[in-house]
C-alpha positions in Angstrom: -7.6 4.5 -146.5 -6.4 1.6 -148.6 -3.2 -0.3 -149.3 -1.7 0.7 -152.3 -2.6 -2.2 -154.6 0.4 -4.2 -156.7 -1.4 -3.7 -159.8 -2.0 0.1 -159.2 1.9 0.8 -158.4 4.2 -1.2 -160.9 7.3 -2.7 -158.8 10.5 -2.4 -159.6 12.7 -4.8 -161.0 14.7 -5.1 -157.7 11.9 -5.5 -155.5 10.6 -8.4 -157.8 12.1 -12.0 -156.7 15.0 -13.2 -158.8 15.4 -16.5 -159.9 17.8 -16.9 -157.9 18.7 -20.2 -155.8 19.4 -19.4 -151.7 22.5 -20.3 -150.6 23.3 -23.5 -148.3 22.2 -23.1 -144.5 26.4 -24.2 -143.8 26.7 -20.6 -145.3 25.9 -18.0 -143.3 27.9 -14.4 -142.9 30.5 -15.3 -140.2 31.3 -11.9 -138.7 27.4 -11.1 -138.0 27.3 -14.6 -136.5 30.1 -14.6 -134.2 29.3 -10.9 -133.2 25.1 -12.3 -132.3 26.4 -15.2 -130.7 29.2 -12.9 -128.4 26.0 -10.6 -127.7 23.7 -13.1 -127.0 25.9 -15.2 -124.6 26.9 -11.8 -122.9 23.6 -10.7 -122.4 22.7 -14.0 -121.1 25.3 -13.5 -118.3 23.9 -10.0 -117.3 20.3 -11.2 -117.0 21.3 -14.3 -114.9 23.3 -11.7 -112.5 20.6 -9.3 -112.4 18.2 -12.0 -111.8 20.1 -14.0 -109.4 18.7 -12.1 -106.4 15.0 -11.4 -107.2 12.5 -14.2 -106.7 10.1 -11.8 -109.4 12.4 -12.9 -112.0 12.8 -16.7 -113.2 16.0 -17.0 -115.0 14.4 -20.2 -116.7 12.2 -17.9 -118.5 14.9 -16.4 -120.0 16.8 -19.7 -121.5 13.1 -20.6 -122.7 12.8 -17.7 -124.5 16.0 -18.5 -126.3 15.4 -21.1 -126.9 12.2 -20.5 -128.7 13.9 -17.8 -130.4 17.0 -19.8 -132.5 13.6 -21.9 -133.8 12.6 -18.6 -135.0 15.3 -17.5 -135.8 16.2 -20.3 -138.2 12.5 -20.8 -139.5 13.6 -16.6 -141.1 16.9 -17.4 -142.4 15.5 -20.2 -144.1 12.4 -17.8 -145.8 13.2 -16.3 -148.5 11.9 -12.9 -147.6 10.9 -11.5 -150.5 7.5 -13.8 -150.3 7.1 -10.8 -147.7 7.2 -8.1 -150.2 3.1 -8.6 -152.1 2.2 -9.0 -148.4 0.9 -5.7 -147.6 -2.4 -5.9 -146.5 -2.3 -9.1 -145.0 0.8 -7.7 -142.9 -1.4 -5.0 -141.8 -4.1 -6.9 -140.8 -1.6 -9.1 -138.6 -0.6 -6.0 -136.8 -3.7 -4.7 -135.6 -4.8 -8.2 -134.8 -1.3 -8.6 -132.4 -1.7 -5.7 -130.7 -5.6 -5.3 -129.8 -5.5 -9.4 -129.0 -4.8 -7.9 -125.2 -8.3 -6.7 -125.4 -9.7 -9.6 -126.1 -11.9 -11.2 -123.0 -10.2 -14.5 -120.9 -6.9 -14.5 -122.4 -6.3 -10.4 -122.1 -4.0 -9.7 -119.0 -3.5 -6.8 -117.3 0.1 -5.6 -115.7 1.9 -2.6 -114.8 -1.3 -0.7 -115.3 -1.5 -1.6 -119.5 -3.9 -4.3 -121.0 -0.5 -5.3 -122.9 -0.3 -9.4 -122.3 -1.7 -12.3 -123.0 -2.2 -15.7 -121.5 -2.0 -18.6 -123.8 -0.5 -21.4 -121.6 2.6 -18.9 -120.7 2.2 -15.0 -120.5 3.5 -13.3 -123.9 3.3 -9.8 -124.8 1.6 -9.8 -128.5 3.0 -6.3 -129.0 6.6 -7.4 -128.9 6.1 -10.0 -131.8 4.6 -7.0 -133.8 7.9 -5.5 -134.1 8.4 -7.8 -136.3 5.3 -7.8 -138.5 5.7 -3.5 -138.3 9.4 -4.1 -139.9 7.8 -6.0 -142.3 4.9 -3.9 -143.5 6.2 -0.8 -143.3 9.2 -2.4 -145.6 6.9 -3.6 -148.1 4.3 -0.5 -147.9 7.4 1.7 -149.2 9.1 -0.7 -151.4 6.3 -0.3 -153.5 7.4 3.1 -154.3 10.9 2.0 -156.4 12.7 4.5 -154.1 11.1 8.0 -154.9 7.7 8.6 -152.5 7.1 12.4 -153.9 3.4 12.3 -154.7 1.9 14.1 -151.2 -1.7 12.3 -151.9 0.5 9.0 -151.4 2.7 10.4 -149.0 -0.4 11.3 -146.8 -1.7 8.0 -147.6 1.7 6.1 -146.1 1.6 7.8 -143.2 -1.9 7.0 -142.3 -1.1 3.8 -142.8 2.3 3.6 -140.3 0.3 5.1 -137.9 -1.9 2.5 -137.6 -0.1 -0.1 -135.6 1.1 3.0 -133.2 -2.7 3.7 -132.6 -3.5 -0.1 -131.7 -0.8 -0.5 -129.4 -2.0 2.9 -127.7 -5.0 1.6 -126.8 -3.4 -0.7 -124.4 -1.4 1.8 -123.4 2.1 1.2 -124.1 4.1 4.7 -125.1 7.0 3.4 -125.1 6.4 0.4 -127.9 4.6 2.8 -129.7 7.4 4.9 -130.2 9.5 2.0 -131.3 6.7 1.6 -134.3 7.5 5.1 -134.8 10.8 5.0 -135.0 11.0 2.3 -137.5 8.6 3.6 -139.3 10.4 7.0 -139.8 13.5 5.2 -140.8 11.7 3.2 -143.4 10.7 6.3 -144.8 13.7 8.5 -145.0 15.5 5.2 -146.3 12.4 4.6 -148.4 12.9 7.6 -150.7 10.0 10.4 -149.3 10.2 13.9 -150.5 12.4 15.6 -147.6 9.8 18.3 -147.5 7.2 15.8 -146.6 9.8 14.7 -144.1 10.4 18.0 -142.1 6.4 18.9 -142.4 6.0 15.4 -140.4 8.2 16.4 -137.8 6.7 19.4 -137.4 3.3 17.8 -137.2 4.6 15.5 -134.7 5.9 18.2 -132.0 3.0 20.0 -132.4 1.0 16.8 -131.3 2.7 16.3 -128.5 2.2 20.4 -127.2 -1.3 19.7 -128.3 -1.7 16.8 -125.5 0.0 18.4 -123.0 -1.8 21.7 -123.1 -5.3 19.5 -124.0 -4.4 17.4 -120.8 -3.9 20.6 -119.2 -7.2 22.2 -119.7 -8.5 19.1 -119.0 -7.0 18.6 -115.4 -8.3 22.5 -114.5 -12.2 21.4 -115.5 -12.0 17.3 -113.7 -8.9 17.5 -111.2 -7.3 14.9 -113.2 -5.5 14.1 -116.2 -6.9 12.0 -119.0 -4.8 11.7 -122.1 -1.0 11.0 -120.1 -1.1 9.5 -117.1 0.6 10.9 -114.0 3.8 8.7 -114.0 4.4 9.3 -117.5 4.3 13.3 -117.2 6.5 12.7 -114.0 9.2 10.9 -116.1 9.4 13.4 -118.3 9.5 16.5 -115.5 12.4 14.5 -114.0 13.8 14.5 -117.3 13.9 18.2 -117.9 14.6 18.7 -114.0 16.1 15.3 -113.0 16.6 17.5 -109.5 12.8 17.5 -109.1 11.4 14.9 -106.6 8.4 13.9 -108.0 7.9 10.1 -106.4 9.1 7.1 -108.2 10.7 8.3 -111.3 13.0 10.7 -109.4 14.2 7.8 -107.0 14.3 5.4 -110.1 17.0 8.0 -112.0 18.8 8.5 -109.0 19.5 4.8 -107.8 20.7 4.2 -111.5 23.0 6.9 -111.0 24.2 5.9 -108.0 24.6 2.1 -109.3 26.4 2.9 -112.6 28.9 5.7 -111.0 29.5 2.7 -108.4 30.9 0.6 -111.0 34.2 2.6 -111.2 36.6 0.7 -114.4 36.3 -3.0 -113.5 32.7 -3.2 -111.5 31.9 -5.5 -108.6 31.7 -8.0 -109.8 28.6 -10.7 -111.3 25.9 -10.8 -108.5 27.9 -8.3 -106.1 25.8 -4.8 -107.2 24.6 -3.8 -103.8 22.0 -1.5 -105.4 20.3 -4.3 -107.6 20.8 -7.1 -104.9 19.6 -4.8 -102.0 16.5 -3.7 -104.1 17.7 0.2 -104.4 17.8 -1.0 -108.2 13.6 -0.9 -109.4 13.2 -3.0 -112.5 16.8 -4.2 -112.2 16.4 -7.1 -114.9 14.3 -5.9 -117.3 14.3 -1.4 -117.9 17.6 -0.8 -115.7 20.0 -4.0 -116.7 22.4 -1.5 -118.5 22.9 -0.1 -114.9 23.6 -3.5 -113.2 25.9 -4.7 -116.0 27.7 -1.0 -115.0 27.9 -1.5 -111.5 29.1 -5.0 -111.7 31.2 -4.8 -114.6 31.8 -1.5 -114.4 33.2 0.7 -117.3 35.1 -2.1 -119.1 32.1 -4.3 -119.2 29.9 -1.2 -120.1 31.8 -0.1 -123.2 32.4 -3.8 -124.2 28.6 -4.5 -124.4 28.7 -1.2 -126.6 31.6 -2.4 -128.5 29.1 -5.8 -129.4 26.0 -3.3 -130.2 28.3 -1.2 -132.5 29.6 -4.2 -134.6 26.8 -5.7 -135.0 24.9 -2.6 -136.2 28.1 -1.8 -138.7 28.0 -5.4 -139.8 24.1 -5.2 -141.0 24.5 -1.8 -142.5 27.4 -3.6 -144.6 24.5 -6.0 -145.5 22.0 -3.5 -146.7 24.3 -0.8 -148.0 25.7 -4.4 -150.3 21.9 -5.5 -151.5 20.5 -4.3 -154.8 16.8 -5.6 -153.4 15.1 -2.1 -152.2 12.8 -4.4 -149.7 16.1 -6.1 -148.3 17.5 -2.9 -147.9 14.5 -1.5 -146.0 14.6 -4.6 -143.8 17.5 -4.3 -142.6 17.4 -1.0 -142.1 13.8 -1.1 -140.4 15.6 -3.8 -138.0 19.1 -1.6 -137.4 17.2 1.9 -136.6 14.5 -0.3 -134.2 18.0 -1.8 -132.3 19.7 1.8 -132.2 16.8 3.3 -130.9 16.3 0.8 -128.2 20.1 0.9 -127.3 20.3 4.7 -126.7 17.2 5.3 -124.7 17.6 2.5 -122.5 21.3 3.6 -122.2 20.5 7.3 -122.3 17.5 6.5 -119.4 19.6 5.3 -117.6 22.1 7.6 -117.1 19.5 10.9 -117.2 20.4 11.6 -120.9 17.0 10.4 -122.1 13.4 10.3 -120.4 12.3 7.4 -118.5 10.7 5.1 -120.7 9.7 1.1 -120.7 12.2 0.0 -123.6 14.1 -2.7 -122.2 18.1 -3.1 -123.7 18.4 -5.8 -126.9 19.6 -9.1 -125.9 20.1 -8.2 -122.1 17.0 -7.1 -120.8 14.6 -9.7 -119.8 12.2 -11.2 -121.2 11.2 -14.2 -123.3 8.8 -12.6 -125.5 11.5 -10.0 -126.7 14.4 -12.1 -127.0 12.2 -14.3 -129.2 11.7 -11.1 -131.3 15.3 -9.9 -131.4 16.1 -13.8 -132.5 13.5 -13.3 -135.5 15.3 -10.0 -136.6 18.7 -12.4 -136.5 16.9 -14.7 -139.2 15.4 -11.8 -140.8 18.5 -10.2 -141.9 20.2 -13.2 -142.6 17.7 -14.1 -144.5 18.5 -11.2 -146.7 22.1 -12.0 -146.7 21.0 -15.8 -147.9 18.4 -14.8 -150.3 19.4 -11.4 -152.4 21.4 -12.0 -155.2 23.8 -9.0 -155.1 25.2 -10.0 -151.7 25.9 -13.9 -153.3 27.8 -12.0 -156.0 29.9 -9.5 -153.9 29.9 -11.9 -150.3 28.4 -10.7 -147.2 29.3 -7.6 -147.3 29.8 -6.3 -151.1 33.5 -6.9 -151.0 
């Protein structure tokens, strides 16, 4: 299965770079930048609380991987990301290299029970930073199309090709990156012009997949006396999902202490480093999977819906920002970057308050951890790099007024 080729699919005139000159760096899109910097300096405030009382968690970390991130951040804004565009294949090849670098001898680290880090000097999670290089190819992989994938041969052949970094990353394994890969990549391609059809037959496929393991793993467990292709916790989060009554070990105790530490929150919260449940260790994870529930209990409803408030403007600000480009690629961007950041918002919120299986997908801009603020900075530059770069938007403003 191959890349389709530039030569063998003619691009459209709005994928192809203009000749058009970026904007100044002074100019940047002033409601999406007040709304990241309100987001960022909130979510800073909720990680420091959260950390505050657990010696696991260095809030240092945090600032360094800020830090690191508004390099990143400016190094994209200052790209003009349509260089990405006749990057394909090279895009790809950084993908798998990310995410199987884990396996590689020496500098491959094992935690939580997943060959997912890396040590180079500081401990960094490769498959974070691919988020940024699967935005990017599956972007490109569809721009390619002009809009209109209805050719099943090539709509077979896209696929194949998304699923790729999903398979790499479970080799590790991590399910619940993975199904941020996949949920990019699905948006990319209903945004990317496939044949509806194609679209429901996918979905199909996909559910079937999933029976398929569980009955597989099923058989499997009768013949060996143990499971092979999920692993126990990860069927237990999804029983106390469908039964969150059920007491099967950690993952029931995990839902119900974030019950417990969200409906303790009542309107105005506790107050910053007063949660009982995350200070006391009744909270597991507090910092990093279940931050939404200590920003609840501390906060409480105000500060819950206000951190909402910040996730809603700044997702209605970038769709402004793609809905104004006349670049396809942009526009897929954007939109690769917006459906990755919704997705992430309502399972970790959803997890958290039993709407939503238990998963490993920590909360944008709160959770911690350096290697994924680093990447949510990166999707910062990337879209304003968009906003710097495409024409239209210099024509209409930021957001096609």
């Amino acid at each position: 299965m191959s890349v389709p080729q530039i030569d063998s699919i003619r691009m459209p005139d709005r994928v192809a770079m203009n000749a058009t000159k970026p904007r100044r760096f002074t100019r940047v899109p002033v409601p999406f930048a007040l709304v990241a910097l309100t987001l960022i300096v909130y979510g800073l405030v909720v990680c420091w609380s959260a950390t505050s009382n657990d010696p696991d968690f260095d809030f240092k970390r945090q600032l360094i991987g800020v830090a690191l991130g508004l390099v990143c951040m400016v190094f994209f804004y200052r790209f003009d990301y349509r260089h990405f565009a006749n990057m394909t294949t090279i895009l790809l090849v950084i993908n798998v290299v990310l995410i199987l670098s884990p396996h590689l001898p020496i500098i491959g680290v094992e935690a939580k029970g997943a060959q997912s880090w890396i040590k180079i000097g500081m401990q960094v999670q490769p498959g974070e930073f691919a988020k940024v290089t699967v935005v990017l190819f599956a972007a490109s992989l569809l721009a390619r199309y002009g809009g209109t994938l209805d050719d099943a041969r090539e709509y077979a052949k896209v696929v194949g090709l998304l699923l790729v970094p999903f398979l790499c990353i479970m080799t590790q394994p991590d399910l619940g990156t993975g199904l941020v890969y996949l949920f990019i990549s699905a948006v990319v391609l209903v945004m990317g012009g496939a044949k509806p059809k194609y679209l429901f037959i996918t979905l199909g496929l996909f559910v079937l997949a999933i029976v398929a393991v569980f009955a597989i793993d099923e058989v499997i467990m009768s013949n060996t006396g143990e499971y092979k292709l999920l692993k126990q916790y990860q069927r237990n989060r999804l029983l106390v999902f469908l039964s969150p009554d059920a007491n099967t070990s950690a993952e029931g105790y995990n839902l119900a202490q974030a019950k417990i530490a969200i409906g303790s929150g009542g309107l105005f919260g506790k107050g910053l480093t007063q949660g009982t449940q995350s200070s006391l260790g009744f909270l597991p994870e507090a910092p990093t999977d279940f931050v939404f529930c200590v920003l609840a209990e501390e906060l409480g409803f105000v500060g819950a819906m206000a951190l909402i408030g910040l996730y809603v403007a700044l997702v209605a600000i970038s769709v402004g920002i793609a809905r104004a480009s006349d670049d396809l690629f942009g526009m897929l961007i954007v939109c690769a970057i917006v459906g990755m950041w919704l997705f992430q918002i309502l399972e970790n919120i959803g997890m958290c308050c039993g709407l939503m299986p238990i998963t490993g997908i920590p909360l944008p801009f709160v959770s911690y951890g350096s290697s994924f603020m680093v990447v949510n900075f990166c999707m910062l530059g990337l879209i304003g790099s968009v906003w710097s770069h495409d024409s239209a938007l210099g024509r209409k403003g930021s957001y096609g007024a």
